[in-house]
FITI-370640 format. One line per 2 residues: number of its first residue (from 1); their letters; for each residue x, y, z of C-alpha. Coordinates in Angstrom, 3 decimals. Each point is the difference from the previous one (the first is absolute). Example, Ala and Ser with C-alpha at 12.3 -4.5 7.8 and 13.67 -1.06 7.14 Angstrom:
BEGIN
1	as	12.300 -4.500 7.800 ~ 1.370 3.440 -0.660
***
This chain:
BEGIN
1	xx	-50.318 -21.680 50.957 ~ -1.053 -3.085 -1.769
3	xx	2.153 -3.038 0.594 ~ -0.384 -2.373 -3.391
5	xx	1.048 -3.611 0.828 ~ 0.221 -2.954 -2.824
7	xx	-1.285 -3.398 0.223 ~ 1.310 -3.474 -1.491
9	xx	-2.751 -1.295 -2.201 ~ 0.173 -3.763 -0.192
11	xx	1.581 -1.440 -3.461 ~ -3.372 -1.211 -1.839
13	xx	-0.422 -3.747 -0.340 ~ -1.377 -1.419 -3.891
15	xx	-2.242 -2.820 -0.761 ~ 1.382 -2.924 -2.217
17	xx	-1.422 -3.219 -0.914 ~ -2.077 -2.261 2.496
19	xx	-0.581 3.423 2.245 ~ 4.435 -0.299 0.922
21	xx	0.326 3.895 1.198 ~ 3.938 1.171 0.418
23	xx	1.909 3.491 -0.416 ~ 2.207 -1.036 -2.624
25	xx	-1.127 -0.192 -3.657 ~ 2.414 -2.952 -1.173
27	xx	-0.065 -1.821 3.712 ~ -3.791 0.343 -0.195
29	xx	0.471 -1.955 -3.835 ~ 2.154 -2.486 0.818
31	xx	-1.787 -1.458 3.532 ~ -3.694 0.337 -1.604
33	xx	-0.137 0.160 -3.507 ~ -2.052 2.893 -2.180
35	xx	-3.308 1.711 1.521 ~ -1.455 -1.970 -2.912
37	xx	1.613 -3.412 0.262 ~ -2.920 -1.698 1.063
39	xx	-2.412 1.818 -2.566 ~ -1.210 -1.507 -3.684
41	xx	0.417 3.732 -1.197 ~ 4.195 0.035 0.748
43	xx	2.246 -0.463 -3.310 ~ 0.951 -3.983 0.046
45	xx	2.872 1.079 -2.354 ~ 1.413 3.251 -1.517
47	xx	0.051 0.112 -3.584 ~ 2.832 1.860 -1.373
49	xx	0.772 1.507 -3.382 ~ 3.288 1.892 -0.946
51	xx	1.116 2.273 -1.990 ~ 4.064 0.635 -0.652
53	xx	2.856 -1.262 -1.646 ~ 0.944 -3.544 -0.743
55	xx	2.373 0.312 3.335 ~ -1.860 2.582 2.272
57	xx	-3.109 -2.913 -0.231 ~ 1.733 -2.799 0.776
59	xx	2.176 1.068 2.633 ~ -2.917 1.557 1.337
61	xx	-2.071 -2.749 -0.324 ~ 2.911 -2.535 1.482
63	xx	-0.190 2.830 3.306 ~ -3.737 0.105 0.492
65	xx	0.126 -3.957 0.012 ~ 2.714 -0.460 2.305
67	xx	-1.338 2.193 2.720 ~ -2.650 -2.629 -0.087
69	xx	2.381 -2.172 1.580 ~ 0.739 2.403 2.933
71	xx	2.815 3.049 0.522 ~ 2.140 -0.341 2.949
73	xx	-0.070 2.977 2.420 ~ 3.056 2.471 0.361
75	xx	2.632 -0.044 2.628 ~ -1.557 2.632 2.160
77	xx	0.295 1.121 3.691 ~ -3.634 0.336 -0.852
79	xx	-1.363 -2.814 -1.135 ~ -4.290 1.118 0.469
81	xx	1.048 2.806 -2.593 ~ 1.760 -2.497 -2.539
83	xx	-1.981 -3.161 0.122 ~ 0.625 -2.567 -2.806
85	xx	-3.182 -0.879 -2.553 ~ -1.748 -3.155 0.547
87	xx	0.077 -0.413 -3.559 ~ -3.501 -0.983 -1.838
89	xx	-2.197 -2.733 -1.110 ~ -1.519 -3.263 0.773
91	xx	0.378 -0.747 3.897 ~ 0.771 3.138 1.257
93	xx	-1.194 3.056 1.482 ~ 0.121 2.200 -3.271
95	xx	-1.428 -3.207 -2.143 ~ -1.192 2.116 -3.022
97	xx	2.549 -0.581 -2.568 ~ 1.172 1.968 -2.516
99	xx	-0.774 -1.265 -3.809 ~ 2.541 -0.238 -2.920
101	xx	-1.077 -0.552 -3.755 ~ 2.227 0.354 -2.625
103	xx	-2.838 1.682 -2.327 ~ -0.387 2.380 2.095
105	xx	3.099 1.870 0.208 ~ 0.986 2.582 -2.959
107	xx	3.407 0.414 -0.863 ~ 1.445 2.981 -1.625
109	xx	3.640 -0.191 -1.738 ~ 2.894 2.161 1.612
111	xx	0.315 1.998 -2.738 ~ -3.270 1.484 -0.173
113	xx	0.963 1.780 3.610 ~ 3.363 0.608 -1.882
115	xx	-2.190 2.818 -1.965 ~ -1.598 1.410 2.708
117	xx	3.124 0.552 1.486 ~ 1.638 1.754 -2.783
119	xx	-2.228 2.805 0.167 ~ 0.470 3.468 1.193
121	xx	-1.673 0.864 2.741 ~ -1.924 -1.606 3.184
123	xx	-3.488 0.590 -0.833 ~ 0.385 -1.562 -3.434
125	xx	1.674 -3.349 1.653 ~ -2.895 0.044 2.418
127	xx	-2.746 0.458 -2.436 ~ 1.463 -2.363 -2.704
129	xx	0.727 -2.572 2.905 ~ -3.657 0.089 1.631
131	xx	-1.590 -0.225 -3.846 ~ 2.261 -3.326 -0.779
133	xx	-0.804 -1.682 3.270 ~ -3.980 1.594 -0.035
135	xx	-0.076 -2.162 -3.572 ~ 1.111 -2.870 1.427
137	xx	-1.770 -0.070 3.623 ~ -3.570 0.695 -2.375
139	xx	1.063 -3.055 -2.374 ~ 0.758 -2.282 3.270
141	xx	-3.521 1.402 1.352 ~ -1.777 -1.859 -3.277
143	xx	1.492 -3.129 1.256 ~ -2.532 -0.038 3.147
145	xx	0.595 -2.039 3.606 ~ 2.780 2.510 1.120
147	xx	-0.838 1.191 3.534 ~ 3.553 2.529 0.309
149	xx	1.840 1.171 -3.314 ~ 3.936 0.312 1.486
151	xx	2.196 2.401 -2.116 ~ 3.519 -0.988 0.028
153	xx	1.717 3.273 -1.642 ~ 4.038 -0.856 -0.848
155	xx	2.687 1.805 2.442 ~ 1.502 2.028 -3.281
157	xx	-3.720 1.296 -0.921 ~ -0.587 1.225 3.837
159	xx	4.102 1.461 -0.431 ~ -0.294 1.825 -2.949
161	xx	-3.285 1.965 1.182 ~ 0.997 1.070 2.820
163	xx	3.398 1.358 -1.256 ~ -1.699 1.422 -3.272
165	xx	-0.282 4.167 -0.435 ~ -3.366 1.363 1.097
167	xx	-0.522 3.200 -1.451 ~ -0.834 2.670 2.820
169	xx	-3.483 1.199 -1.458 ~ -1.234 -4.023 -0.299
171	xx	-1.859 -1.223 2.994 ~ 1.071 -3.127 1.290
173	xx	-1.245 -3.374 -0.915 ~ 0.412 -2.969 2.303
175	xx	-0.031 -3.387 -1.651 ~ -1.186 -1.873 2.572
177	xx	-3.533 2.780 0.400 ~ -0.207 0.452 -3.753
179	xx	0.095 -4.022 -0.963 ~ -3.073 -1.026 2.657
181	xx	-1.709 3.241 -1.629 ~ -0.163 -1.272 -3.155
183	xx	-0.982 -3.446 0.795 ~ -2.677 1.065 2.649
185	xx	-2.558 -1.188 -1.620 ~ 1.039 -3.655 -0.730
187	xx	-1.780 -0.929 3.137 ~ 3.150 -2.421 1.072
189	xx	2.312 2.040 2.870 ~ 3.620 0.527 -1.219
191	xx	3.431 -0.905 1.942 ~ 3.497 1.802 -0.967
193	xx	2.737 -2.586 1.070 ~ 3.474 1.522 0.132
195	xx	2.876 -1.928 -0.907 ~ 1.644 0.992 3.016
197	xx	-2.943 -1.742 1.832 ~ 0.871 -3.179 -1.404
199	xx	3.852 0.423 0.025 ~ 0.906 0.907 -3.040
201	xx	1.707 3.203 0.894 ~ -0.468 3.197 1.036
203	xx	0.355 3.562 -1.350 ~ 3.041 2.136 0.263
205	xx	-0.908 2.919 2.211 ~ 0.747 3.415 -2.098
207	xx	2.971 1.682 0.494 ~ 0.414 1.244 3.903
209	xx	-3.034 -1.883 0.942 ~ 0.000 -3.429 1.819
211	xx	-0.669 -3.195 -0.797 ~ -3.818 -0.786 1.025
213	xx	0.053 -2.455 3.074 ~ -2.262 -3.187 -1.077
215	xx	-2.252 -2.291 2.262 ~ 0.886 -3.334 0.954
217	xx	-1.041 -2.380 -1.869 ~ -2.847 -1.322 2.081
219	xx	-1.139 2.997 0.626 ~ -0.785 0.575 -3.634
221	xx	-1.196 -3.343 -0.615 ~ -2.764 0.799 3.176
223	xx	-1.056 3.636 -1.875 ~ -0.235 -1.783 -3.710
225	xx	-2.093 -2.828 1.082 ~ -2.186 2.168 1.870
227	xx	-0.369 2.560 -2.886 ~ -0.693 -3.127 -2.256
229	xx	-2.214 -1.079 2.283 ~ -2.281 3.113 0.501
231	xx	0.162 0.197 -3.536 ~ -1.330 -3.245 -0.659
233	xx	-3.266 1.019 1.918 ~ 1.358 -1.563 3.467
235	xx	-0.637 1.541 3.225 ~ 3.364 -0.246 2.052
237	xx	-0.905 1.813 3.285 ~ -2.743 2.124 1.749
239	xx	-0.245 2.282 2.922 ~ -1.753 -1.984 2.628
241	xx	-4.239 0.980 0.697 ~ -1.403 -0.262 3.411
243	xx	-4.033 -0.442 0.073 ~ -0.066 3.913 1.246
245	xx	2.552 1.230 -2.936 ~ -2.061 2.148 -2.273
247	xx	0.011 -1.392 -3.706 ~ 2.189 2.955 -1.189
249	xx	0.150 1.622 -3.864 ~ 4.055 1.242 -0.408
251	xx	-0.166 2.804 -2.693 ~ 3.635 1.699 -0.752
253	xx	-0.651 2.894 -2.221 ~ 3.355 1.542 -2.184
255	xx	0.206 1.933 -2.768 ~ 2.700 0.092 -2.660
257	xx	1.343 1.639 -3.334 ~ -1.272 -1.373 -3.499
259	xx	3.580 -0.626 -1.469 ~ -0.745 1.965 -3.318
261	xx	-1.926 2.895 2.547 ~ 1.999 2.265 2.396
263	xx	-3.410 0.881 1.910 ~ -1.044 -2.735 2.412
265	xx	-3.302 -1.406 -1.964 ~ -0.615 -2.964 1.727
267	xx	-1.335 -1.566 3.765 ~ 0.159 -3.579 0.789
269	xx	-1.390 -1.678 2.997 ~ 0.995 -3.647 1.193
271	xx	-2.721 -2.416 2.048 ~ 1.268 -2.317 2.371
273	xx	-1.284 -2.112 2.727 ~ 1.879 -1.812 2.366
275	xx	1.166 -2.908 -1.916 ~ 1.794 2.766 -2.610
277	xx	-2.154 -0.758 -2.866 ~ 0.396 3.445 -1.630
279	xx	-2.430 0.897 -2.936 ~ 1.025 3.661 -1.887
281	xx	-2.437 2.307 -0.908 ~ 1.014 3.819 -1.639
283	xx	-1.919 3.007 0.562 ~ -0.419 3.623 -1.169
285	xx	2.730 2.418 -0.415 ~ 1.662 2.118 2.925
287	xx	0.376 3.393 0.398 ~ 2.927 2.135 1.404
289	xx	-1.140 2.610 2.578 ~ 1.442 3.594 -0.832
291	xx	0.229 0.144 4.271 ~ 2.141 -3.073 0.857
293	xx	1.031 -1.451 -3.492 ~ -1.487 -3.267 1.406
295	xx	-1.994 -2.121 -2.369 ~ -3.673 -1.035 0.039
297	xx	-2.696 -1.460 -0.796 ~ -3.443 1.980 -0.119
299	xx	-2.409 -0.670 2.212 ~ -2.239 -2.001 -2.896
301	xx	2.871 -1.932 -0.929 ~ 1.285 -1.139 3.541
303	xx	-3.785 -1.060 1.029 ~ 0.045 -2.199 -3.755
305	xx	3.562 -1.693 0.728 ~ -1.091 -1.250 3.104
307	xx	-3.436 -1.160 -0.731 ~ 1.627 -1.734 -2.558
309	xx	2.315 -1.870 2.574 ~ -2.517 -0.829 1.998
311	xx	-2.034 -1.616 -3.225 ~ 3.338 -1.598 -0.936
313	xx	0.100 -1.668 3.248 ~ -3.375 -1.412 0.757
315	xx	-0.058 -1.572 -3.502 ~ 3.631 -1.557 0.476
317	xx	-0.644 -1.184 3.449 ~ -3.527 -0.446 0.000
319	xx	-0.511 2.063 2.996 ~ -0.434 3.686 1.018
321	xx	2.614 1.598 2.463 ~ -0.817 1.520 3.029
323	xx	2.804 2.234 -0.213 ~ 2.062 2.202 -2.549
325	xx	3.812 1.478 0.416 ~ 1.385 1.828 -2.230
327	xx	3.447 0.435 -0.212 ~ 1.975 3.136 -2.003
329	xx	3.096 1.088 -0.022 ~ -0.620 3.673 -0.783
331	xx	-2.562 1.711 2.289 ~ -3.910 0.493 -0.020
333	xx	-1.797 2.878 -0.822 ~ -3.678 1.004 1.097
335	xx	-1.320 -0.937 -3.277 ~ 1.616 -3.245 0.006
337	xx	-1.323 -0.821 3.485 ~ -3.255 1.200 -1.001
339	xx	-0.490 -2.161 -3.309 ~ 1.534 -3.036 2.227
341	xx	-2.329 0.043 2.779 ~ -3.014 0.396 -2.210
343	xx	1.050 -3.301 -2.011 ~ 0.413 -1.988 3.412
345	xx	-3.471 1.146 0.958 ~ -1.622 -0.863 -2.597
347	xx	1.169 -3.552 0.532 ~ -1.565 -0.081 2.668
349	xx	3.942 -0.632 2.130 ~ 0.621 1.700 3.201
351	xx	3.535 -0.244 0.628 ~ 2.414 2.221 -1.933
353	xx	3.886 0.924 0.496 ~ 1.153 2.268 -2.346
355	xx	3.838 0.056 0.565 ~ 2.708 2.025 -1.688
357	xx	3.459 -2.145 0.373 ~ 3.700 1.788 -0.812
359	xx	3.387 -0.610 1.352 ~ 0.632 1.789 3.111
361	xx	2.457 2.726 0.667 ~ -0.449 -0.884 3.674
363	xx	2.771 -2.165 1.455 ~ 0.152 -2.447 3.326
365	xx	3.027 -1.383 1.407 ~ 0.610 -2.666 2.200
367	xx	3.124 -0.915 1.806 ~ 2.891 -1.601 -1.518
369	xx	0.683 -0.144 -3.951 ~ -2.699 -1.466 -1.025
371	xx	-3.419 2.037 -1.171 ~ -3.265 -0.571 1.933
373	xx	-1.612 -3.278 -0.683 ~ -2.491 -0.820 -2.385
375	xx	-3.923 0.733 1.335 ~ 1.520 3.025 2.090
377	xx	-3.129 2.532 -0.169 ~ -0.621 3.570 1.346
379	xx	-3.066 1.813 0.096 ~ 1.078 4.027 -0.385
381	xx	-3.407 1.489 0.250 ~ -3.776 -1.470 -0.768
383	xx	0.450 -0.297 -3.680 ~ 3.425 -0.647 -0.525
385	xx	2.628 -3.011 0.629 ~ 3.197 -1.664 -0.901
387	xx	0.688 -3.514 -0.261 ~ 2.966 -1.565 -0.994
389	xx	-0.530 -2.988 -2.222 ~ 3.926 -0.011 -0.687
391	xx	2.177 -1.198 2.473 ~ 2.030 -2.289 2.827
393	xx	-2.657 -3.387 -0.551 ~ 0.462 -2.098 3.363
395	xx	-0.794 -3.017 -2.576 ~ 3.057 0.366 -1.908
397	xx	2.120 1.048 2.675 ~ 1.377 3.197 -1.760
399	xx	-0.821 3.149 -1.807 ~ -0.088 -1.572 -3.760
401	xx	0.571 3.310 -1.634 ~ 3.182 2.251 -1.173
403	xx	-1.373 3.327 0.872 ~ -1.597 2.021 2.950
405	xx	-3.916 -0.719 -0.770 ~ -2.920 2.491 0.035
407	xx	-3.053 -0.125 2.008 ~ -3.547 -0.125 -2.379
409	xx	-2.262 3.164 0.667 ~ -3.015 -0.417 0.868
411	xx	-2.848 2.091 -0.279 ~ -3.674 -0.286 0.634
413	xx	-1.634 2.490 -2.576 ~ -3.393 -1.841 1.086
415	xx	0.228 -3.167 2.083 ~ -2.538 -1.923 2.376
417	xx	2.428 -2.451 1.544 ~ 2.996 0.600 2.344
419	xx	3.080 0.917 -1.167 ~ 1.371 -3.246 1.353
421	xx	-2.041 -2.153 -1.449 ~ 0.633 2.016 -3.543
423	xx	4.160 -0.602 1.175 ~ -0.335 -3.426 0.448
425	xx	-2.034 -0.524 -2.852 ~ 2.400 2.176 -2.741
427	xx	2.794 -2.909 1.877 ~ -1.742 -2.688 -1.112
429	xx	-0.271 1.346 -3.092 ~ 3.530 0.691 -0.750
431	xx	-0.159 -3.863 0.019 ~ -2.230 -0.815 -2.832
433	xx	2.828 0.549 -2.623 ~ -0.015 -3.201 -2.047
435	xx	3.022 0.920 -2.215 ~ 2.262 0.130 3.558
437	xx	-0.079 -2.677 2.488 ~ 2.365 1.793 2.388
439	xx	-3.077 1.862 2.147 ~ 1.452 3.202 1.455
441	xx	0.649 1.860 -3.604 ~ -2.152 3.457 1.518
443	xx	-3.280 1.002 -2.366 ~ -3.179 -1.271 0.692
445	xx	-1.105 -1.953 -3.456 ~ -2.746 2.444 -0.920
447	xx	2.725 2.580 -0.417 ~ 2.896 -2.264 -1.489
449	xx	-2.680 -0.854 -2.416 ~ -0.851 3.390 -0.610
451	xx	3.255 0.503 -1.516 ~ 0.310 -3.427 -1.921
453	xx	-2.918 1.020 -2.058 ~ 0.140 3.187 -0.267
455	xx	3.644 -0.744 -1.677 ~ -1.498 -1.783 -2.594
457	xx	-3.268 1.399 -0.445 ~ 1.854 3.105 -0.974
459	xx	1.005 -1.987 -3.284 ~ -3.621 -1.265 -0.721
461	xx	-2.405 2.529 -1.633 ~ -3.094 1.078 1.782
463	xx	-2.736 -1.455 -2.785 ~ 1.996 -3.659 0.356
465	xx	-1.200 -2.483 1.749 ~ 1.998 -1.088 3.298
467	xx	0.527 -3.404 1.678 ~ -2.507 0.422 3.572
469	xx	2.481 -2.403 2.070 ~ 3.115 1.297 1.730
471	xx	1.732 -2.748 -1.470 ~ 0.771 1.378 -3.061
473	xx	1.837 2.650 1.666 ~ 2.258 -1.203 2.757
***
């Protein structure tokens, strides 16, 4: 009988600014600054544009300015999970600034939403809503100097769509997807600001449903900042390199639904390296196997996506890896494997871990009522793990989540390095989200982005040109 017994993988440390190294995302901020403080390439102020009403603008511009001056923390038993925001600017840690000018902010009168939300059903509010703010976000493009566009969409717009009809035999369309569609190729990354985000109220949770729990306030002022930042071209955090670290190629590979298709017509593979500069690249079309009802990708088309991450990444970086992984959420088939491993090969690179990632129906328990902690990982057999990247986080002193979490799956389809080192890596990466400061939020960011851009992708047709930098899709 096999005994299986689960080790505590350390929580991963980040690089910030001046080499500072710490666990926590907003700690690791606030003591040492940006990973790019120091360099002439980091944004020396964020230029912002808007688009909304006369209000939704200025109270949203009045917020973004005022975090500047710091946000006090929460009362909290807990106080590493709900530290207050430095604030930005001149003098401090976070000195890049954000940038107002009144020319560059579009307002659009009340009662041109007051149409949209007259009409009859939910997919005609969305599409008329995305082509009135599309209009004005390409006008404010023409104006030039704008590093983030913010969209500040009114509280009885976002109200009246999401309590509109939608006809059973529409498909879905989601405002916030749809509107960085259209704009995708302005070449300037896009921010939705909620009025609830800046305090102007909330929606009323539907009938039987309730009411959405908000952050605290300076835990949203941390997540926008950062987003802004990103954005802006900054470089907020890294995973740390040791001389011996291989310089390591992240691909995540999804596929997704055309919106106006119901066949799955499109792959998309993200590049990362370690700092999470993701570049987006699509590739050919999958195919469902009559066996499994799995999708994928032939074997010509797997080998072309990935030599076409590896090109992406040498002429970003200016350097060739020395190792590829590949993450998927679906599984691999022989073809896929085959058409993979040829493209590494012909790059002449060595190391490859091909690894298929899903949520795992396997459980752990530890004593007491809370789940097992965060970096808990099991080996079940040679190609096959579980990690839990949810869970009790000794740093914040608590389990910072409302239900029982799942353990990530892990298997190796084709992998040269330990299934350990793959754990611990996949951990780090759950950390490289820069629209979420709070660290323990579970997927690894070549899957999380898998699904940002596949979400809006799906609006984009396949002969338009897309925006290369994950920017434009967080």
């Amino acid at each position: 009988m096999t005994t299986l017994s689960a080790m505590q993988l350390h929580e991963p440390e980040l690089e910030f600014g001046d080499g500072g190294v710490h666990v926590d995302v907003r700690r690791g901020l606030a003591l040492h600054g940006p990973l790019d403080c120091a360099l002439d390439s980091r944004p020396t102020s964020i230029r912002i544009g808007m688009v909304g009403t006369p209000e939704t603008t200025e109270k949203c511009q009045q917020w973004l300015a005022g975090c500047g001056e710091g946000v006090a923390a929460k009362r909290s038993n807990q106080p590493n999970l709900f530290p207050s925001f430095p604030g930005f600017g001149a003098g401090r840690q976070l000195s890049t600034p954000l940038s107002f000018d009144a020319r560059l902010v579009r307002s659009v009168q009340p009662r041109r939403f007051a149409s949209i939300e007259k009409l009859d059903t939910q997919n005609r509010m969305v599409s008329t809503a995305v082509d009135l703010f599309a209009a004005e976000l390409q006008e404010l493009a023409t104006k030039g100097g704008i590093d983030v566009m913010v969209v500040a969409p009114p509280m009885s717009m976002l109200e009246a769509v999401r309590n509109a009809h939608q006809h059973p035999s529409e498909t879905f369309l989601d405002f916030h997807d749809m509107l960085k569609a259209r704009v995708i190729g302005l070449n300037t990354p896009l921010q939705l600001i909620l009025p609830a985000t800046y305090g102007a109220g909330s929606m009323k949770p539907k009938r039987g449903q309730k009411t959405r729990k908000l952050q605290d306030p300076a835990t949203i002022a941390w997540n926008i900042y950062v987003a802004l930042y990103y954005k802006a071209g900054g470089l907020p955090w890294r995973l740390p390199r040791i001389s011996s670290d291989l310089t390591t190629c992240f691909v995540g590979v999804s596929f997704f639904h055309d919106i106006d298709q119901e066949t799955v017509s499109s792959s998309v593979a993200q590049v990362f390296n370690e700092r999470g500069d993701g570049m987006i690249i699509r590739g050919g079309s999958p195919i469902r196997s009559k066996d499994d009802r799995q999708l994928y990708l032939s074997s010509q088309d797997a080998q072309e996506l990935v030599t076409q991450s590896i090109k992406v990444f040498r002429d970003e970086h200016k350097t060739s890896p020395a190792r590829v992984v590949v993450h998927k959420t679906s599984p691999y088939n022989d073809a896929e494997l085959e058409g993979m491993e040829a493209a590494v090969e012909a790059a002449g690179i060595e190391v490859l871990d091909l690894l298929h990632l899903r949520s795992s129906d396997t459980r752990l328990f530890s004593p007491g009522d809370y789940p097992p902690p965060r970096g808990t990982f099991l080996e079940l057999d040679d190609a096959h793990s579980i990690l839990y990247t949810r869970g009790v986080v000794p740093y914040f002193d608590t389990y910072p989540g409302m239900y029982v979490p799942r353990a990530l799956e892990i298997r190796r389809a084709s992998a040269d390095s330990p299934q350990a080192d793959i754990a611990r890596e996949i951990l780090g990466l759950s950390k490289m989200n820069a629209n979420d400061t709070q660290f323990d939020r579970g997927l690894p960011m070549t899957i999380r982005a898998a699904r940002n851009v596949s979400d809006i992708l799906r609006y984009v047709h396949p002969s338009q040109t897309i925006a290369r930098g994950y920017a434009h899709y967080m």
